[in-house]
N, C-alpha and C positions, 0 to 999 in steps of 0.2 A: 646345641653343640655338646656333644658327649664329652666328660670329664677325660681324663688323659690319662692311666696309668703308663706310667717307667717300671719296670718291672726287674729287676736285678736279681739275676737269681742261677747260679753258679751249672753249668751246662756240660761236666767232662766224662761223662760218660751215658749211655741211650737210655738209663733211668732217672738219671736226673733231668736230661731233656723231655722225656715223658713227666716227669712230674712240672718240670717248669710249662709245658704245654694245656696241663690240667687246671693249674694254676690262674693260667689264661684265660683258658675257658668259661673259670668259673666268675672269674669279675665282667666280663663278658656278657656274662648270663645275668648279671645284676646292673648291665645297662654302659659300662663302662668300657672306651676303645682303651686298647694296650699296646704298648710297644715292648718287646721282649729283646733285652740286652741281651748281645751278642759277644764275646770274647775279641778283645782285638788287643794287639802289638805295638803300632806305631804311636808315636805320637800324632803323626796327620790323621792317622782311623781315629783316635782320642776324639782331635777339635772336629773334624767335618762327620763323625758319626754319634760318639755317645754325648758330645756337647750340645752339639743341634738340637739330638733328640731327647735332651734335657729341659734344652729352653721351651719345647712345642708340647711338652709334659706339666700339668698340676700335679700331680699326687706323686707317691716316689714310695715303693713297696721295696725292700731288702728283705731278700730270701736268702741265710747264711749257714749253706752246708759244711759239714766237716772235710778239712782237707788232714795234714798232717798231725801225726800226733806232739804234742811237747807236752811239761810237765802236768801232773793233773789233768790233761784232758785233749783237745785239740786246734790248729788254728780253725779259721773260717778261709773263706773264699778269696785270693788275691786281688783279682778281679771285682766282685762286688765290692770289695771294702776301700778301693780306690773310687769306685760310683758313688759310691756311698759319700765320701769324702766331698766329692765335687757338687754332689748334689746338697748335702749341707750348705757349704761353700755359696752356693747360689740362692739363699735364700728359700728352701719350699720350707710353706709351713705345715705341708700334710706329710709324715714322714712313718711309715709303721715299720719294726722292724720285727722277721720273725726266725729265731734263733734253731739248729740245732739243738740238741742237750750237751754239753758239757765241751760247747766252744770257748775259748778261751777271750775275755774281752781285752785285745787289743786295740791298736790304733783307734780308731774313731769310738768305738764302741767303750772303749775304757774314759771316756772323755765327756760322753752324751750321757746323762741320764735317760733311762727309755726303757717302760714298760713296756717290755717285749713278749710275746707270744713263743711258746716252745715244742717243738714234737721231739720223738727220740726216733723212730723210722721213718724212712722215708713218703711209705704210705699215708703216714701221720701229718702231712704236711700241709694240703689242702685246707682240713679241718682247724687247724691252727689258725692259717693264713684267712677263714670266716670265722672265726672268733675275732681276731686282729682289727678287721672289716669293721663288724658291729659292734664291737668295743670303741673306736672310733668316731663311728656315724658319718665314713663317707658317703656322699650318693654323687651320683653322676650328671649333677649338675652343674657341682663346683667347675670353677676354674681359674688359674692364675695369668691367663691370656689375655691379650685383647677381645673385648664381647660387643658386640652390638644392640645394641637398644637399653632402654625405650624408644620410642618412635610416638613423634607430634609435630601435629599443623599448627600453625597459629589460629588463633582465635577468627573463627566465619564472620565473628560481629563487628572485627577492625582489623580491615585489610594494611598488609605491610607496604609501605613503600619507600624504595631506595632508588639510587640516581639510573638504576638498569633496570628493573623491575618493580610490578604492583600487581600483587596479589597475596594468595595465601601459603606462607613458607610450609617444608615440611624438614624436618631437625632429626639427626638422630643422633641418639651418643655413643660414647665409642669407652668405654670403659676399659683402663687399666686394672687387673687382677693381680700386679707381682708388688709384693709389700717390699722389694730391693730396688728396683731401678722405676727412672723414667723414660716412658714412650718417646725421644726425642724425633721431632720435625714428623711427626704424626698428619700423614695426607691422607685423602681419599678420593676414590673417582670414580665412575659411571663407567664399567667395562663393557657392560651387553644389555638389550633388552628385547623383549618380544611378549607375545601373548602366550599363556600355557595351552601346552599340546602343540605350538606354532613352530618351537626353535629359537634360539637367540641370535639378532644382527651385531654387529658389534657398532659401538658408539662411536658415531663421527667426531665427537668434540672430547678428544684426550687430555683436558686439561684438568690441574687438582680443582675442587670444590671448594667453596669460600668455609673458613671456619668461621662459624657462628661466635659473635660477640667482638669480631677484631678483626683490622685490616690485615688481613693476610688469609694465608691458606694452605697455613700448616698449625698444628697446637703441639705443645709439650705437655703429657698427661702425665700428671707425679702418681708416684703409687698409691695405688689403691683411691683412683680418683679418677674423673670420668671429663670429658669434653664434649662440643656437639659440630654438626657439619652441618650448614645449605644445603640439602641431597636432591632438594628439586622445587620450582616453584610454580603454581597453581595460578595463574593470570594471564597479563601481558607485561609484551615489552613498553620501556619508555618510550614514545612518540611526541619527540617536542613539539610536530607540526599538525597534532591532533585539535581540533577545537570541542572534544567535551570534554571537560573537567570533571576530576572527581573528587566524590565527596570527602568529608576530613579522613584523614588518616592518619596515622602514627610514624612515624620514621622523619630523617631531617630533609628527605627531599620530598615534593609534592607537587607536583607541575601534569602538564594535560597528558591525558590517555586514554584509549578510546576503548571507553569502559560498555557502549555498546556492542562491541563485536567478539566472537566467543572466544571464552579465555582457552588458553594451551598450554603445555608443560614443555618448564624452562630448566637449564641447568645455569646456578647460579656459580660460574666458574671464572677462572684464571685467562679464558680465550678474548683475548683483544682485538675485538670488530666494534663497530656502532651496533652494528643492529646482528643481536644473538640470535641464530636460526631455531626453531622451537625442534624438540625432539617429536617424530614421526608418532605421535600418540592421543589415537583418536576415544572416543568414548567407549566403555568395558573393562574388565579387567586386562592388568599388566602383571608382568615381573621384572625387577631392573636387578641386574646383577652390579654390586660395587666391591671394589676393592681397597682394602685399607693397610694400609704401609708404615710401621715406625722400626728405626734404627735398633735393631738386636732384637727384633718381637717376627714371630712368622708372620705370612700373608695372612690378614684375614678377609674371606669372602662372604657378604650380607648378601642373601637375595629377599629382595622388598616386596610384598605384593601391594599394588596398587591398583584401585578401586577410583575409575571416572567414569562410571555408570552416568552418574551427575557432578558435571562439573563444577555445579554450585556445591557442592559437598562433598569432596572427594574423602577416602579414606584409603590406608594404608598400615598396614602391620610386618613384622620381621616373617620371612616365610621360612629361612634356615639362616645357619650361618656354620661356616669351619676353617678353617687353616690350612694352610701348607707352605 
């Protein structure tokens, strides 16, 4: 998942939007998606545009061209220095800002220490704004979002078992990125799945997925701190009217199941039946698309690949992940 710029950078006339487009281009080119601030008026444009697109943003670039002149020199941007504001405000910790020559440091800027990056032309700008860059050292891996993975099965050599299932779990965590808030009531669930090149069905069974380590199935991820989910389980179902038994295992329930017949992939979920239907997933590769949901964080979308060539050994790795 590509790192995020927010890009603030003052747009009031067709050279300055050529420069802020340049701008673009060039983090862009160094692997990084951007969102490029747009001018707006209202307070509703404020919360439902430049907020949003604050919180689904890691990095936070300020580009502060000259507007007015006053004494000594000139203000900056009205615009950008209210972004600027809120995006302090919210906690990033990647903040670069890169100055005009002989803006005047008001509001925020008089307040933050910040070794800032300066051009005097406008042509001059870019080059600034890659010095800024690699004086930094961002790369476009970061980010302050929800992330997905790692991604692991339990151990092949002692199978799990709980009062629904028995076999091999597969866990993935879901890490919080923002050093200000916690991920509250943090769910996840099995949206789609299909084979590649085949198309995705959507999942019969909409309910959240158990969070790993606790009865429930939702977690509170505090910042800068990671949780795990049940994303699928590798066996069968509990059959209390089985008569083979199986051998020791781990977990506090342990009772018959009919460990000779082939095992199949389960969602270890919130759906209240006796007997949970196995998901449509016969031997080969798969991809499951999931979704992960916490209060004031974007969607974030995992697609998993999953590997049951052999079902005695299955595996599984992140195949993408993004937001919206």
């Amino acid at each position: 998942m590509k790192s995020r710029v927010f890009l603030s950078c003052g747009q009031r006339d067709d050279e300055e939007r050529r420069v802020a487009s340049a701008v673009a281009r060039l983090l862009r080119a160094r692997g990084f998606d951007v969102y490029v601030a747009v001018n707006v008026q209202t307070i509703l444009e404020i919360n439902h545009g430049i907020i949003e697109e604050l919180k689904n943003s890691d990095c936070y670039l300020f580009v502060n061209f000259r507007r007015d002149r006053v004494r000594g020199g000139y203000r900056g941007s009205l615009f950008s220095n209210q972004e600027f504001a809120i995006a302090y405000a919210m906690g990033f910790e990647r903040i670069l800002v890169v100055n005009q020559k002989r803006i005047a440091r008001e509001g925020m800027l008089g307040y933050i220490a910040s070794n800032t990056e300066e051009f005097e032309e406008l042509s001059e700008c870019c080059a600034a704004v890659e010095r800024a860059v690699d004086r930094a050292g961002w790369k476009p891996e970061y980010s302050r979002r929800l992330t997905a993975g790692p991604l692991r099965f339990s151990s092949k050599d002692t199978l799990i078992a709980t009062p629904r299932f028995f076999g091999r779990f597969l866990y993935l965590d879901i890490q919080n990125n923002r050093p200000d808030i916690a991920a509250l009531e943090t769910t996840a669930r099995l949206s789609e799945y299909g084979r590649p090149g085949h198309g995705m069905v959507p999942c019969a069974i909409r309910s959240p997925l158990k969070a790993t380590g606790r009865n429930g199935f939702s977690h509170t991820i505090f910042p800068n701190s990671h949780e795990a989910f049940d994303i699928l389980c590798v066996g069968w179902h509990s059959n209390p009217t089985a008569v083979t038994f199986a051998p020791p295992v781990s977990g506090a329930f342990v009772g018959p199941y009919p460990i000779d017949s082939k095992p199949q992939v389960f969602l270890n979920s919130a759906l209240d039946l006796a007997t949970i239907p196995p998901l449509e997933i016969d031997e080969g590769i798969w991809r499951l698309r999931y979704e992960i949901f916490a209060i004031g964080f974007p969607v974030l979308t995992a697609e998993i690949e999953l590997d049951v060539t052999d079902f005695s050994d299955p595996q599984a790795k992140v195949f993408s992940q993004h937001t919206i």
